[in-house]
C-alpha positions in Angstrom: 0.0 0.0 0.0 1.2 3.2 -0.6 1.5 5.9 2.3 0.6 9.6 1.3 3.9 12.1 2.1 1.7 15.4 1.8 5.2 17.0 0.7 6.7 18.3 -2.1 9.9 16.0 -2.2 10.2 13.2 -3.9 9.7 10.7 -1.7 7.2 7.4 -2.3 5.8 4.9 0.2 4.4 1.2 -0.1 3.0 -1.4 1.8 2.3 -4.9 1.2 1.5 -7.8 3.2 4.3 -10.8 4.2 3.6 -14.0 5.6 4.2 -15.5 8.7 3.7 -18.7 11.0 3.1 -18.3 15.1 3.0 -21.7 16.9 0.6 -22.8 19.7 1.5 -25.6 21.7 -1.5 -27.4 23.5 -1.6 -30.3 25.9 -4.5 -32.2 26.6 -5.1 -34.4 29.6 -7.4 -35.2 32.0 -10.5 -35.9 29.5 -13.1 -38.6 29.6 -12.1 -39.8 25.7 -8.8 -41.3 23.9 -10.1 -37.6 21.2 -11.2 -34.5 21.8 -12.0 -31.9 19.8 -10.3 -28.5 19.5 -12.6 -25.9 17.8 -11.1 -22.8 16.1 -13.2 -19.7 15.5 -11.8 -17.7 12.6 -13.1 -14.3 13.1 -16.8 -12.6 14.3 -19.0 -11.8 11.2 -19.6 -8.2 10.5 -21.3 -8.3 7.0 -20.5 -6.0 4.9 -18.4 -3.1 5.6 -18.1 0.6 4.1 -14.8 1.7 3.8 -14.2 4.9 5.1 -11.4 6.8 4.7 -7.7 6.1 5.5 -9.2 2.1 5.6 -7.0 -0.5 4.4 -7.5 -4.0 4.0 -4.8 -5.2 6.5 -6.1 -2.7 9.5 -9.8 -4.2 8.5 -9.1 -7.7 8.7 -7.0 -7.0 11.9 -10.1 -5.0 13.5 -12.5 -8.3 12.3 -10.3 -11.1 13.6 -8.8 -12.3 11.0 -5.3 -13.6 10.6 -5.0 -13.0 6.6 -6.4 -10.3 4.7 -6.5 -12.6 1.7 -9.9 -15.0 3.5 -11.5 -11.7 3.3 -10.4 -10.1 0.1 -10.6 -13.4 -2.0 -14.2 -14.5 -0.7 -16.5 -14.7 -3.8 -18.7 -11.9 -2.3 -15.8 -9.2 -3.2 -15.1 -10.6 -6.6 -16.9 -7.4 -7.7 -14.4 -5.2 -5.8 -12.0 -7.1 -6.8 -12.3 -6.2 -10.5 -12.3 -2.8 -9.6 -9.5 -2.9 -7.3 -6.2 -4.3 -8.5 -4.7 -3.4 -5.4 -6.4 -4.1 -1.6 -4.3 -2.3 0.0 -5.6 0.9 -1.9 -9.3 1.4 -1.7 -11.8 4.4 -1.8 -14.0 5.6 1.0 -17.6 3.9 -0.1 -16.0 0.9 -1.3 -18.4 -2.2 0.1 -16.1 -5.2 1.6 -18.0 -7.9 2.6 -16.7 -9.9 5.3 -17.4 -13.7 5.8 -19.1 -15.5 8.0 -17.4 -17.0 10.8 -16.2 -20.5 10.2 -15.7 -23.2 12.9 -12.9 -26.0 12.2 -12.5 -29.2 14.2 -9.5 -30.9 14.7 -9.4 -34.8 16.3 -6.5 -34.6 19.0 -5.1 -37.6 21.0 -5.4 -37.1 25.0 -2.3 -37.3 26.8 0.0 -35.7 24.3 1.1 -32.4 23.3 -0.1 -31.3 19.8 1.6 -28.5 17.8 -0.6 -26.0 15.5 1.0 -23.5 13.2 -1.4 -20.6 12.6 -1.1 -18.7 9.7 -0.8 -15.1 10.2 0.4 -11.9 8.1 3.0 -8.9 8.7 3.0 -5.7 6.8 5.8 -4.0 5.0 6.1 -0.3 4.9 8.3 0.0 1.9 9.7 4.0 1.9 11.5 5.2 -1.8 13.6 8.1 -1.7 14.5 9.5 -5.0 16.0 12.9 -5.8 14.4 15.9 -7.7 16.0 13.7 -10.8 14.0 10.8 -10.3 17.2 9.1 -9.1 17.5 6.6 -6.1 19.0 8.1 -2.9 21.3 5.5 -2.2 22.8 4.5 1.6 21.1 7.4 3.3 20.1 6.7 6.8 16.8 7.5 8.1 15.0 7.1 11.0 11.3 5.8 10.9 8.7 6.2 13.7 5.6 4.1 13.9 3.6 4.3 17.1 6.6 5.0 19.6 8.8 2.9 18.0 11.7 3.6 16.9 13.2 2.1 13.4 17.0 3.2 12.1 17.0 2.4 8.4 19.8 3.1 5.9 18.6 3.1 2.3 19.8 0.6 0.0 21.2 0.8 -4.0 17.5 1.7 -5.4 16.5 4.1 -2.7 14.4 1.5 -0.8 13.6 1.6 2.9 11.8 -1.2 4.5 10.4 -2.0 7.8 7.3 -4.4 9.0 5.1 -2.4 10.7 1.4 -3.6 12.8 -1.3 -3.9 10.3 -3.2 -1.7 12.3 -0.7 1.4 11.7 -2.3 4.6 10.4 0.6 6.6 10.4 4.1 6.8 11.2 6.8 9.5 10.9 10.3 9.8 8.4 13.1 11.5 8.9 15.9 11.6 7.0 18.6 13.8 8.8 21.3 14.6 6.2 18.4 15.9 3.9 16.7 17.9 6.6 13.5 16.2 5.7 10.8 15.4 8.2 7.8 13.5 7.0 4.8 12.4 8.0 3.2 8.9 6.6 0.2 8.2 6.2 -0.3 5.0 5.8 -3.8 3.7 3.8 -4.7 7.1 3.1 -4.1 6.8 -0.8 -6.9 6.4 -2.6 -7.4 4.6 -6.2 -5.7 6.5 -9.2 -8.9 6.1 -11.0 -10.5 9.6 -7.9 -9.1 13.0 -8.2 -7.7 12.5 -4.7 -5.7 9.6 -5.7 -4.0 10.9 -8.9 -3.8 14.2 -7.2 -1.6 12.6 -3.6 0.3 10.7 -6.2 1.4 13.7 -8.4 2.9 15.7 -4.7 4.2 12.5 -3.6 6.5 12.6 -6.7 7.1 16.4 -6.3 4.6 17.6 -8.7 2.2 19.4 -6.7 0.2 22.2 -6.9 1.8 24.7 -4.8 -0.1 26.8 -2.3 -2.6 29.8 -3.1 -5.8 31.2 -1.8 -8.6 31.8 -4.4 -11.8 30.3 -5.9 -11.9 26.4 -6.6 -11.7 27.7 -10.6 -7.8 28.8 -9.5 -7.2 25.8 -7.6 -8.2 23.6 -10.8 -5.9 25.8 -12.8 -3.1 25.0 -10.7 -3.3 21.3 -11.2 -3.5 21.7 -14.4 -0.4 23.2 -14.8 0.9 20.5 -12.4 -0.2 18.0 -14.8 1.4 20.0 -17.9 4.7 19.8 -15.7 4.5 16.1 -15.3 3.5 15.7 -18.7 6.5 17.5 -20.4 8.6 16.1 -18.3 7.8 12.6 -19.0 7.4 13.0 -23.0 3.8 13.0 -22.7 1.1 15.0 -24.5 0.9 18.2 -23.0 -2.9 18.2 -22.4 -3.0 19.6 -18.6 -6.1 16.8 -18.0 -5.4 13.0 -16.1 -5.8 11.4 -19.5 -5.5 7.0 -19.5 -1.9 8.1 -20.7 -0.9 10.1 -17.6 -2.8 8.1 -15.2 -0.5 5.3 -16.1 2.7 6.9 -16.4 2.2 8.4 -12.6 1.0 4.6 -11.6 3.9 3.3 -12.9 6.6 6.0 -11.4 4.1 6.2 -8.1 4.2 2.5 -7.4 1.1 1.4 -7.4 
């Protein structure tokens, strides 16, 4: 997923999600038969669910009890959101999710003994791209990234990339990078699809191209994005049309991230 950095510099944040096992241990003794029965409850049911803004997949599957994000997203009640949502770590505020019933699962386990389970679970990655006002990786930097009190020392590697697991319940963080005098907040599942003004528009400051600041009418605030569009577009060999054409929607994708 990528974080907004409501700042001119060129700086781009992702997340994604990466596996992991914790292990339960259980010992059963003392019961009336040579089996029992363990019985697992996956997660509560909540039906379906509105995003709202700054939602993420990962933080909603946290909040709803479940382990992966993927029972949720790949149910056959989201296939719909699915088409329209390459990405589920990037979704719009109104976007339906539906989330599954609970599901029970029974497992036949000898008395006496000591049985081993390995849950399934997921960790995010907060993935952090510095690049200069080139486009070019800011290589070995080192950078200091803040996450709900705790405290991460990073050092960039050959393409620019920082990364660091984060909770999947994180909202926000903080970057700085000291030898740049750059201090950043992250916001992390704020993005929003590149397909809504506000995504295309978050992606365009994230990669420096935003629209400066001004006071006026919301005529003069649209004429200042386009020319931040006619900026990215003549930088980037595209046609100079000042609108988020299919064209330019693509190329900021592509350069963005996701």
């Amino acid at each position: 997923m990528r974080g907004e950095l409501k700042s001119g510099r060129r700086l781009v944040s992702s997340r994604a999600p990466c596996g992991h096992f914790d292990r339960l241990s259980l010992h059963c003794q003392n019961l009336p038969n040579s089996l029992s029965d363990f019985t697992y409850r996956k997660a509560a049911h909540m039906g379906v669910h509105r995003v709202e803004a700054g939602e993420h997949l990962y933080e909603i599957a946290e909040r709803s009890g479940y382990r992966l994000s993927r029972t949720i997203w790949d149910d056959p009640g989201n296939a719909a959101l699915r088409k329209r949502r390459s990405n589920p770590g990037v979704l719009a505020a109104g976007d339906e999710l539906l989330i599954p019933d609970k599901q029970v699962q029974r497992v036949a386990a000898a008395t006496g003994k000591t049985h081993r389970f390995v849950a399934r679970s997921e960790k995010v990655e907060l993935k952090l791209v510095l690049l200069d006002f080139d486009n070019r990786p800011i290589a070995g930097e080192p950078a200091v990234l803040t996450v709900r009190g705790q405290r991460y020392e990073l050092v960039s590697d050959g393409a620019g990339v920082i990364r660091q697991h984060v909770p999947r319940s994180a909202r926000q963080g903080r970057l700085s990078v000291p030898k740049l005098e750059m201090e950043l907040d992250v916001l992390i599942g704020e993005l929003d699809p590149i397909d809504v003004p506000a995504g295309w528009r978050a992606r365009l400051i994230n990669l420096g191209y935003g629209p400066g600041s001004g006071s006026g009418s919301e005529q003069a605030a649209a004429q200042r994005w386009r020319w931040a569009l006619e900026e990215f577009q003549c930088d980037h060999q595209l046609k100079t049309t000042g609108e988020p054409d299919a064209a330019t929607l693509a190329k900021i994708e592509q350069l963005h991230g996701s």
